[in-house]
C-alpha positions as CSV (number, residue, x, y, z in Angstrom):
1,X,-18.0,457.6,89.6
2,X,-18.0,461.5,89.0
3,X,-14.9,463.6,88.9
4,X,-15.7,465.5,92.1
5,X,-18.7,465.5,94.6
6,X,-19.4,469.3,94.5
7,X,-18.3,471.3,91.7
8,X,-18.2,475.3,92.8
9,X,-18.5,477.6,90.0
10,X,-17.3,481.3,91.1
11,X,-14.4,482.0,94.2
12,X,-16.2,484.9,95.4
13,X,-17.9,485.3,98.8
14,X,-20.4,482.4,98.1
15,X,-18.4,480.4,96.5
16,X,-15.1,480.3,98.4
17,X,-17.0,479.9,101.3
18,X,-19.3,477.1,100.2
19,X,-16.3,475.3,98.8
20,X,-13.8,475.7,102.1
21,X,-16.9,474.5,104.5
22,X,-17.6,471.5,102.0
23,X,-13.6,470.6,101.6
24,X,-13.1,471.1,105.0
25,X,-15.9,468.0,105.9
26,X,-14.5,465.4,103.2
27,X,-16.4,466.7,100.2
28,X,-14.1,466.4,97.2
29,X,-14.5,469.7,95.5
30,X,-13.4,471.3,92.3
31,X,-13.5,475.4,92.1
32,X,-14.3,477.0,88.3
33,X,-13.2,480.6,88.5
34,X,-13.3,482.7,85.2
35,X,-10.4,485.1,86.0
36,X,-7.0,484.7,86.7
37,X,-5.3,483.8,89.9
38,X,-3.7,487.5,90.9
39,X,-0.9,488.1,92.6
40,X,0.8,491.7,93.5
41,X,3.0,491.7,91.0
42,X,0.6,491.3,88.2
43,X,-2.0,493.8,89.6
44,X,-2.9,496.7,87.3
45,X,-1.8,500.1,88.4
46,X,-1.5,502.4,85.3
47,X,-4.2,503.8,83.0
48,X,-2.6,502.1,79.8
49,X,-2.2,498.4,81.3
50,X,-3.5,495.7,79.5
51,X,-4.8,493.8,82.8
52,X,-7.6,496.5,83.2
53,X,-10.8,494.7,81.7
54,X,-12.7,491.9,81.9
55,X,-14.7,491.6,78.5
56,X,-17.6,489.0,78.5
57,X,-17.7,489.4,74.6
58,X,-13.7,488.6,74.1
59,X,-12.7,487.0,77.8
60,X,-9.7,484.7,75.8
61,X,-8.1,488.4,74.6
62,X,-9.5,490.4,77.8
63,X,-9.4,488.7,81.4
64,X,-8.0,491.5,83.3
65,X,-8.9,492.6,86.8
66,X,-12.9,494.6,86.4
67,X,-16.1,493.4,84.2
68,X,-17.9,496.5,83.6
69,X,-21.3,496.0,82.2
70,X,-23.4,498.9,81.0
71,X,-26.9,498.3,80.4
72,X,-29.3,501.0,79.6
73,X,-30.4,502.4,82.8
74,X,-27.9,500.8,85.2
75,X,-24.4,499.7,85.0
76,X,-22.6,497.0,87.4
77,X,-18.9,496.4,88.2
78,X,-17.6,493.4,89.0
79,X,-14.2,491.4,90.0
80,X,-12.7,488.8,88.0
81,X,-10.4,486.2,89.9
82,X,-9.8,484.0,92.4
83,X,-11.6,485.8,95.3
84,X,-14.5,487.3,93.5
85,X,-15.8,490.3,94.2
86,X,-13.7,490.3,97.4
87,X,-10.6,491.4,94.8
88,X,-12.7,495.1,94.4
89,X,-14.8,495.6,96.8
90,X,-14.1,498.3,99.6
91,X,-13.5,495.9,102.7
92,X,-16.8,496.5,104.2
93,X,-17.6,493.4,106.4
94,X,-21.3,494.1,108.5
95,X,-24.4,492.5,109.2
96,X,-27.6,493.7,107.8
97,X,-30.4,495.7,110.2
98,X,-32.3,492.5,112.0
99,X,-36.0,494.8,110.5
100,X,-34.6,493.3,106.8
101,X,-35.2,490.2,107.7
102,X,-39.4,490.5,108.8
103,X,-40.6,490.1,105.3
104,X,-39.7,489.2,101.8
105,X,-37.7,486.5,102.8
106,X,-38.2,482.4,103.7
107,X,-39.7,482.1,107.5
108,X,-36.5,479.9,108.5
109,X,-34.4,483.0,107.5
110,X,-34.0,485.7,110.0
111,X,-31.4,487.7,111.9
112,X,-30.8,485.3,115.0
113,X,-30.9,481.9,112.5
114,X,-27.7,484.1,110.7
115,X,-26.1,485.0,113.7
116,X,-23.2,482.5,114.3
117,X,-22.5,482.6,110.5
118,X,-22.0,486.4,110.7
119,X,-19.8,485.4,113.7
120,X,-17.6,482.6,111.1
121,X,-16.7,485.3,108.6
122,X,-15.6,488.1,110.8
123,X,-13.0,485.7,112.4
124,X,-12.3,483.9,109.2
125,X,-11.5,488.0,107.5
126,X,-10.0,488.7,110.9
127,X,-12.7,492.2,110.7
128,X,-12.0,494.9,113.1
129,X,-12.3,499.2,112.8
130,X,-9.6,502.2,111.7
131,X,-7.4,502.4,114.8
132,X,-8.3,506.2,116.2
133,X,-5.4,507.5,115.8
134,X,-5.3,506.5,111.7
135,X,-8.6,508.3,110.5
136,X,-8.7,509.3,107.2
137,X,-9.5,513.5,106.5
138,X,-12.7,512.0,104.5
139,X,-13.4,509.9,107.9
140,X,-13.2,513.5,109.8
141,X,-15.2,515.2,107.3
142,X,-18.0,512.6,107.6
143,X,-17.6,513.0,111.4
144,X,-17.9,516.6,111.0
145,X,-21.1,516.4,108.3
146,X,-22.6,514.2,111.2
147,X,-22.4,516.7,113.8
148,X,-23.3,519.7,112.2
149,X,-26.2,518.2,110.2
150,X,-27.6,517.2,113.9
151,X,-26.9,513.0,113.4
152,X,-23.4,512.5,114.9
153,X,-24.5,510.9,118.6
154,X,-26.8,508.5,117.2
155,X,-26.2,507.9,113.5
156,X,-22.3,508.0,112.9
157,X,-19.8,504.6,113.2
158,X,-16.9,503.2,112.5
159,X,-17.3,500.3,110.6
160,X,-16.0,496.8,111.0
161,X,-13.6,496.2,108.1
162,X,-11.4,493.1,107.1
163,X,-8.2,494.9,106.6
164,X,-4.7,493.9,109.0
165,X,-3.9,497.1,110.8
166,X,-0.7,498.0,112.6
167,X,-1.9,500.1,115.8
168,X,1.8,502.1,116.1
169,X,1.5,503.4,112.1
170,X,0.8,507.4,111.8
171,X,-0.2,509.7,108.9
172,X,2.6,511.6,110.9
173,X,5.3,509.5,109.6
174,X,7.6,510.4,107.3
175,X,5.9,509.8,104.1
176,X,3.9,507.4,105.6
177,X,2.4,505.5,102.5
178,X,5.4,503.9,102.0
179,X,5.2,500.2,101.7
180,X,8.3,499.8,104.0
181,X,6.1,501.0,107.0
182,X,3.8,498.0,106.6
183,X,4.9,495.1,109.4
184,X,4.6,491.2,108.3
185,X,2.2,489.1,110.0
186,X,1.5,485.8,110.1
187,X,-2.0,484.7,110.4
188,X,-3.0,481.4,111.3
189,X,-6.0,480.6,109.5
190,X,-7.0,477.1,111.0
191,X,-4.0,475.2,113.0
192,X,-1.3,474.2,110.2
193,X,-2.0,477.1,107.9
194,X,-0.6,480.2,108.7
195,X,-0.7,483.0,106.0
196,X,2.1,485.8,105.8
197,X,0.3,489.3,105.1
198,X,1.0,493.2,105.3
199,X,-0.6,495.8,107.9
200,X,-2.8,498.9,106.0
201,X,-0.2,502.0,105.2
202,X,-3.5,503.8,103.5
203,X,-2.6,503.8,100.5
204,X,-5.7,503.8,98.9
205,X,-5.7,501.3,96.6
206,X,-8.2,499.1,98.1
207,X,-9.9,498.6,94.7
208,X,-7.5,497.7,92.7
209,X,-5.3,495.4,95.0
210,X,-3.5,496.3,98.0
211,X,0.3,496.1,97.9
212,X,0.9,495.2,100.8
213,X,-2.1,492.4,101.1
214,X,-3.4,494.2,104.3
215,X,-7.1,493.7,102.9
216,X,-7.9,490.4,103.7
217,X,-9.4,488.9,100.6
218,X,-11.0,485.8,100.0
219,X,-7.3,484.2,98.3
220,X,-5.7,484.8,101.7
221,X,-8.3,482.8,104.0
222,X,-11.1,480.7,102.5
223,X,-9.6,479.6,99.5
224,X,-6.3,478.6,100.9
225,X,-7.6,476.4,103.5
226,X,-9.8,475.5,101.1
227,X,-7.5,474.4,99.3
228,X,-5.5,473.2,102.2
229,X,-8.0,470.5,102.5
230,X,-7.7,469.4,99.3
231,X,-10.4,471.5,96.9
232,X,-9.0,472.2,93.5
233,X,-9.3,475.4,92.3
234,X,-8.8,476.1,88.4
235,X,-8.5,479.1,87.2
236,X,-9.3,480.7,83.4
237,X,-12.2,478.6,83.6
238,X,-15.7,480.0,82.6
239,X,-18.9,477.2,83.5
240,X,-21.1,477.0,80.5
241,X,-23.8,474.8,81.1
242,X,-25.3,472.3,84.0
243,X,-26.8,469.5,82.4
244,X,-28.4,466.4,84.1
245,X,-26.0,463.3,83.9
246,X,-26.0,459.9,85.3
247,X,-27.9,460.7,88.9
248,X,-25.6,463.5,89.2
249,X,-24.5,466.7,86.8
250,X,-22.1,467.4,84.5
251,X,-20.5,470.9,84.0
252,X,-19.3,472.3,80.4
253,X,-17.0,475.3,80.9
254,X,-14.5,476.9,78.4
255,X,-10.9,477.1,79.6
256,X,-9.1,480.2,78.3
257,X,-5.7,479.1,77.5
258,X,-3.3,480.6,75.3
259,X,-5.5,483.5,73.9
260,X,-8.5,481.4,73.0
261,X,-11.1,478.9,74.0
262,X,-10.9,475.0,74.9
263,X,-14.1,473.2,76.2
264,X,-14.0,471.2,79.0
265,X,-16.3,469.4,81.5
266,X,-16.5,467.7,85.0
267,X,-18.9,465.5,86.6
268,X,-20.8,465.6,90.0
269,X,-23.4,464.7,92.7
270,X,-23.6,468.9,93.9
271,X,-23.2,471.3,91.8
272,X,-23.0,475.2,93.6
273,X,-23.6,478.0,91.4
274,X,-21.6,481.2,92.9
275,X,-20.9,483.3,90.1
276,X,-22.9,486.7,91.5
277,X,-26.1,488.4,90.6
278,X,-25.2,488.5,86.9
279,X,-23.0,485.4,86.1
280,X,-25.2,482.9,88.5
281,X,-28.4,484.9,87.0
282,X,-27.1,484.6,83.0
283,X,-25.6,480.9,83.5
284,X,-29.2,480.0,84.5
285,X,-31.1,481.3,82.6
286,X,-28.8,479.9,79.7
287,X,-29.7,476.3,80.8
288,X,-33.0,477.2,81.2
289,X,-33.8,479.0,77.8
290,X,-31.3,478.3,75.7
291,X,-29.8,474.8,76.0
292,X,-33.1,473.7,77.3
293,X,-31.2,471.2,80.0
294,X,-32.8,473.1,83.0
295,X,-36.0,473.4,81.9
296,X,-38.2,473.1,85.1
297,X,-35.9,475.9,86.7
298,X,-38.7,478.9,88.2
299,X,-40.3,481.8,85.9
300,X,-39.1,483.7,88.8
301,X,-35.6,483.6,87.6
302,X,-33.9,487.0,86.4
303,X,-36.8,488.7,89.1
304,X,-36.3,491.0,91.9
305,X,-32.9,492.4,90.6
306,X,-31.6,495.2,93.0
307,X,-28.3,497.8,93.0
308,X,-28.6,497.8,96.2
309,X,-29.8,501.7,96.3
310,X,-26.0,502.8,95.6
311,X,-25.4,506.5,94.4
312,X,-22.4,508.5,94.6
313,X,-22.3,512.1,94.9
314,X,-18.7,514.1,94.5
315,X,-18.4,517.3,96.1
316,X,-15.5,520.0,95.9
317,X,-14.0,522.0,98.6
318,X,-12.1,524.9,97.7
319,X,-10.1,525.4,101.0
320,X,-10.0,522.0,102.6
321,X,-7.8,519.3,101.7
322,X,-9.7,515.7,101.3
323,X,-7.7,513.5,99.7
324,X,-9.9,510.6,98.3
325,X,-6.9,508.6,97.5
326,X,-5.6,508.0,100.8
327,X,-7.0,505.4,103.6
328,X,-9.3,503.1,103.4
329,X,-12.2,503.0,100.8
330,X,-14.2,503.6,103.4
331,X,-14.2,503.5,107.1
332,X,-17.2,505.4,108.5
333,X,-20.7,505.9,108.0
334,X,-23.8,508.1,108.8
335,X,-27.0,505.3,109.4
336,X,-30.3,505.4,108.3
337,X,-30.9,502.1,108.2
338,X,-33.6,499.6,110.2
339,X,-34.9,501.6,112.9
340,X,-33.0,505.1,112.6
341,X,-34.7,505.3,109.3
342,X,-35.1,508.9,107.5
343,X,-38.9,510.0,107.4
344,X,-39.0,506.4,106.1
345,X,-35.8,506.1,103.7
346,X,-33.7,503.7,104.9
347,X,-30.2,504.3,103.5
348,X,-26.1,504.4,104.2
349,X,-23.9,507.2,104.1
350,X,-20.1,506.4,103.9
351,X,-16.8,508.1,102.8
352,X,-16.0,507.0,99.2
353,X,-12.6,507.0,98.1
354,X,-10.9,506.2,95.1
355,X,-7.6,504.9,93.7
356,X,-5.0,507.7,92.5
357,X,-4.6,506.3,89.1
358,X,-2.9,509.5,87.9
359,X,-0.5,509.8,90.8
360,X,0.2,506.0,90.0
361,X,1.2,506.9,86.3
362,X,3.1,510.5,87.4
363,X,4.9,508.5,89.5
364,X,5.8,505.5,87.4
365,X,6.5,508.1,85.0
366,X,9.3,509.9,86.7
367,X,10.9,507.0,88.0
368,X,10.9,506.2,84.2
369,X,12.4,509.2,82.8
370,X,15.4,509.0,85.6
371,X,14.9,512.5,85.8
372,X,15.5,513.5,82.2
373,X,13.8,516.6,81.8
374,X,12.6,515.7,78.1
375,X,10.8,512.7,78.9
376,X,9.8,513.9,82.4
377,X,7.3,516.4,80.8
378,X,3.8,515.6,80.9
379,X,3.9,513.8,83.7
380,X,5.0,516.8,85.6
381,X,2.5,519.5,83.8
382,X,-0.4,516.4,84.8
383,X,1.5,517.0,88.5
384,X,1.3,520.8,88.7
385,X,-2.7,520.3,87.6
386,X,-3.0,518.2,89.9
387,X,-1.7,520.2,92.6
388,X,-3.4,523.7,91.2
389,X,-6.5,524.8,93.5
390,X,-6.1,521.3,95.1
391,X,-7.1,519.3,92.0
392,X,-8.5,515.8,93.0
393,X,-7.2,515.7,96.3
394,X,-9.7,518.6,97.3
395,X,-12.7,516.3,96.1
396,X,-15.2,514.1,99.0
397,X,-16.9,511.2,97.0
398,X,-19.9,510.9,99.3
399,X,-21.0,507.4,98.5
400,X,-24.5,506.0,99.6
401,X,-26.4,503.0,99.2
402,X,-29.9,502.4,100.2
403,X,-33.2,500.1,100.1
404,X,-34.3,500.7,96.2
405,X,-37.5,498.9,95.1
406,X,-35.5,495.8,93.6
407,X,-37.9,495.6,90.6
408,X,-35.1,494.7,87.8
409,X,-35.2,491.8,85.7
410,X,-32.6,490.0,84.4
411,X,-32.9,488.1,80.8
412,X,-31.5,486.7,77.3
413,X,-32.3,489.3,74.2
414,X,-30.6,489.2,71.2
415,X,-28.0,491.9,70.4
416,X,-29.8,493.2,67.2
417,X,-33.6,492.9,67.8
418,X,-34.4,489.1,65.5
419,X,-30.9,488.5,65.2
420,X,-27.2,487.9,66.9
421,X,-26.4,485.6,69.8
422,X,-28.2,486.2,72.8
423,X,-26.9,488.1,75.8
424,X,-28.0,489.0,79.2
425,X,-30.1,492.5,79.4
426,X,-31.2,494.6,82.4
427,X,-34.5,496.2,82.6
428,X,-34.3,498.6,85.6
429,X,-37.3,500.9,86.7
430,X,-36.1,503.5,88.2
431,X,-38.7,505.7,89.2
432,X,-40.3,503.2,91.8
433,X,-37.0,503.9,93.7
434,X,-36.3,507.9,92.9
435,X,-38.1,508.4,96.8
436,X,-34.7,506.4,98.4
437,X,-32.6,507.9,95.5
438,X,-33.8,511.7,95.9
439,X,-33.0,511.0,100.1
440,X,-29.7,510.1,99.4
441,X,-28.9,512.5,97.0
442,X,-30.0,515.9,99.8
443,X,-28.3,513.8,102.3
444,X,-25.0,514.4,100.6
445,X,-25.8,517.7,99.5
446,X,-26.6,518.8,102.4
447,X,-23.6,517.4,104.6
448,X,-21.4,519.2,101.7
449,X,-22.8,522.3,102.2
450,X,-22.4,521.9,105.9
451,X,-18.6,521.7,105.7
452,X,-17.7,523.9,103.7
453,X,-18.1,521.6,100.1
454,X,-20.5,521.9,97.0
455,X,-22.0,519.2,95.8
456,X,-21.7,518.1,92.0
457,X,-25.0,516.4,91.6
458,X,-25.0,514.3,88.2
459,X,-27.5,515.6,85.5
460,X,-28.2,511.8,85.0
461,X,-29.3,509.5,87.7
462,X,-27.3,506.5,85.7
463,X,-25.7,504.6,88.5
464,X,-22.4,502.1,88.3
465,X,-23.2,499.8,91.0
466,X,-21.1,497.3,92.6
467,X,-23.3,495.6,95.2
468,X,-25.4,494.2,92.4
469,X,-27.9,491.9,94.2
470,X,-30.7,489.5,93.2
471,X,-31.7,487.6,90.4
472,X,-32.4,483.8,92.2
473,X,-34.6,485.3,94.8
474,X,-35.1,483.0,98.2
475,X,-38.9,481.1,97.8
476,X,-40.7,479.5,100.0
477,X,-41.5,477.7,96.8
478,X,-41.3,477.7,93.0
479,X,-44.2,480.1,92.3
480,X,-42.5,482.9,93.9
481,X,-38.5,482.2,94.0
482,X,-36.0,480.1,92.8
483,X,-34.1,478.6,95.6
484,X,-35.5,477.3,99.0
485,X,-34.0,478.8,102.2
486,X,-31.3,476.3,102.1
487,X,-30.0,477.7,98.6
488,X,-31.2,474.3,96.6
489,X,-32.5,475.1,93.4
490,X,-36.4,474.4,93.3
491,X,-36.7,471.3,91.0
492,X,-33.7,470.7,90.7
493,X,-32.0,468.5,93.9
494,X,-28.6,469.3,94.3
495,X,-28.3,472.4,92.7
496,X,-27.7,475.3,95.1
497,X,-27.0,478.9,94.2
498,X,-24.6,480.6,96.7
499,X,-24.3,484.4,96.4
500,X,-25.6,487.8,96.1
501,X,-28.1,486.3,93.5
502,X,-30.8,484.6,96.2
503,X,-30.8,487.7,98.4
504,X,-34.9,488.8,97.6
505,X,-34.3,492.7,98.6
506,X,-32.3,495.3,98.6
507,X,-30.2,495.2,101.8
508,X,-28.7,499.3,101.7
509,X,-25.5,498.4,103.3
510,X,-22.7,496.8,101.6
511,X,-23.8,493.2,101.7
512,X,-20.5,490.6,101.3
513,X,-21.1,490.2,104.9
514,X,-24.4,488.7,104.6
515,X,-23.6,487.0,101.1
516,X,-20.7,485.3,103.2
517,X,-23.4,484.2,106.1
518,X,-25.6,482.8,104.1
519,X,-23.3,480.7,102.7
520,X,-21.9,479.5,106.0
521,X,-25.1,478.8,106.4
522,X,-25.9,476.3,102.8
523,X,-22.9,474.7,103.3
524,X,-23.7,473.5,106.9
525,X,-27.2,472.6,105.9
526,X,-25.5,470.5,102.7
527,X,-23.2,468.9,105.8
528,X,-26.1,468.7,107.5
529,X,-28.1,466.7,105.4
530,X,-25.0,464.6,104.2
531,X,-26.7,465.9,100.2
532,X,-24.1,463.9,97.9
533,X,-21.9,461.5,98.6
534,X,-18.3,462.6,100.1
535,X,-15.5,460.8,97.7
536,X,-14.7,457.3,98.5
537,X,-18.1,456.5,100.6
């Protein structure tokens, strides 16, 4: 008998959700998840701390909070822990434009087939907007670029987002950020679980953990019930290798335990792959290629990589006062997606923000020194820079994302040309997507210009993207994708991949949402299908 009837490898929006559906209909189910479990108290808040990086190369020295990869012409960032890429991403939960769905992707897989699985995740992250009364000035400023560029009526929205707010809290309260303002509630997540959470005090951390756990992350829903229902999650555990076992599969993972590596494995009948884009993309082709136990896996694999069309553009103001470090990531947007498409150019505009890293070590800093003027030094000359002609707080990150071309490929090269292990490598061709780039790039600049800002434009068009999509493209068969509509890996039965990875195209809008529906959707059609058996049939 195998160890477990589904082994889930990854806790992020595929994952978790694959793994709660499955647990929750008898399924015994172990979790792999390659970064730590995180709680408040551990997250990373100053520049020096140790708990920063993520480093594929060293993971037993470095399994902190962000993998960063830089590849030539693109770089990615990623979240490592139990809840994925929910643990950094900027609580953006909304459907993709019903037009995406007309080509490019399986017949069985449109708009109205994802409907009810878009409904499961908003109630399961509890989504809903910025009360009215609690916009942020870089909400306003969008709001304002909206109107004066001539878009505001049809193109500007709130967006849905899954952050707990409390309706009564103000910016006009007495320093307002302050954690004491946030008001404990008690979700109930499914009957007998209830979770205990904060409500949003905007303090702009959204990134790097919130303090208060208003941002509802994947720890504080799916995976507890989940869990509730009797999955096993284990974390510090990186999957290796799938290989063919008695009727089943067994899974080879490292386990990084006491600064170094032990090797491990577990057995199966289902094995979900749900590590993102890159991890689900790289473990593949690893089986595939290099320990040659996948070998009928598609040519297609590492195909059809996408950024998701994501480009941010910082702009200064010199007599306005943004404050990129307060509020939500982002709350609004300008839309140019589906069928209020630009001249063509379908692409989002939204109000970046960013975490006051500085402000968190000034402060830390000072409370530190106890007010000794010797050792209260540079953290006040770093304050009075910050405060001289506004410093960061009179910056706008205009963030975009958009439809790019979604022609990157994903695959194993050696480090050194002929020699050194093998690691994964991103070719990304950018000029068949400069047209969407270029559009997003005199959107911002001219929305800055329009209230008052000037737009910095990088000399480089070298992006950082975090909605890093694509790799196991959707098929309608093995010639031209790796998965079928239900996720199952063509040749391969019972092996589904269950993230950001199987999504063909670019979508242009932050996509968790749709990652998350889709994998409502594999995990009813594994239930469905009664794939497997469920322990002790």
């Amino acid at each position: 008998m195998p160890d477990f009837d589904v082994v889930v490898i990854g806790s992020g929006f595929g994952g978790a959700i694959t793994a709660c559906r499955l647990a929750e209909a008898g399924y015994k189910v172990l979790i792999l998840e390659r970064g730590r479990r995180w709680e408040v108290k551990d997250y990373p808040r100053r520049p020096g701390d140790d708990a920063w990086v993520w480093d594929q190369n060293n993971p037993a020295k470095y399994n902190g909070w962000i993998d960063l990869r830089l590849f030539p012409k693109m770089g990615v960032a990623l979240g490592a822990g139990v809840g994925g890429g929910s643990l950094i991403y900027a609580n953006v939960s909304i459907d993709a434009k019903c037009d995406l769905f007309k080509q490019g992707w399986p017949p069985e897989i449109t708009y109205d087939e994802l409907k009810p699985y878009y409904a499961k995740v908003a109630t399961m992250l509890n989504v809903q907007q910025v009360p009215e009364g609690q916009w942020s000035e870089r909400a306003r400023l969008v709001r304002e670029g909206a109107d004066e560029a001539g878009y505001g009526d049809r193109h500007f929205s709130r967006l849905d987002l899954a952050v707990e707010f409390d309706p009564s809290w103000s910016y006009n309260l007495q320093d307002p950020h302050d954690t004491q303002h946030s008001k404990k509630v008690s979700r109930d997540i499914d009957g007998d679980l209830r979770i205990e959470q904060g409500t949003c005090v905007h303090l702009g951390n959204c990134l790097i953990g919130c303090d208060v756990k208003a941002k509802n992350t994947l720890d504080l829903n799916y995976i507890p019930l989940s869990e509730a229902r009797g999955a096993k999650v284990r974390a510090l555990h990186i999957a290796r290798c799938i290989a063919p076992e008695a009727g089943g599969y067994r899974v080879r993972y490292d386990r990084i335990i006491n600064g170094s590596l032990q090797a491990g494995s577990a057995t199966c009948g289902i094995v979900i792959v749900a590590a993102g884009s890159l991890g689900s993309t790289e473990l593949l082709l690893r089986c595939r290629d290099e320990f040659r136990t996948l070998p009928k896996l598609s040519q297609s694999l590492g195909q059809k990589w996408s950024g998701n069309g994501d480009f941010l553009t910082p702009a200064v103001y010199r007599d306005r006062r943004i404050f990129p470090s307060r509020g939500p990531t982002i709350s609004v947007a300008i839309d140019f997606l589906g069928d209020k498409n630009l001249h063509g150019n379908h692409f989002l505009i939204e109000d970046g923000g960013f975490p006051d890293l500085l402000r968190n070590w000034i402060e830390a800093k000072e409370t530190e020194s106890g007010g000794r003027k010797r050792h209260a030094y540079l953290p006040r000359l770093f304050k009075s820079i910050l405060q001289c002609n506004g410093g960061l707080d009179a910056v706008m990150p205009w963030f975009g994302s958009g439809r790019d071309a979604a022609n990157g490929r994903l695959s194993l090269r050696r480090r050194w040309w002929l020699w050194g292990e093998k690691a994964l490598h991103l070719d990304w061709r950018s000029r068949e997507s400069e047209k969407t780039i270029s559009a997003i790039i005199d959107m911002h600049k001219d929305l800055a210009k329009k209230t008052g800002g000037k737009a910095l434009v990088p000399l480089s068009r070298y992006v950082v993207s975090p909605h890093p999509l694509g790799g196991c493209k959707m098929g309608t068969a093995i010639e031209n994708g790796v998965v079928d509509h239900k996720g199952e890996v063509f040749g391969y039965e019972n092996i589904f991949v269950a993230d950001g990875a199987i999504i063909p195209k670019a979508i242009g809008a932050n996509p968790s949402k749709t990652i998350g529906a889709l994998a409502e959707r594999i995990a009813q059609k594994i239930i469905d299908l009664r794939r497997g058996k469920r322990f002790g049939e």
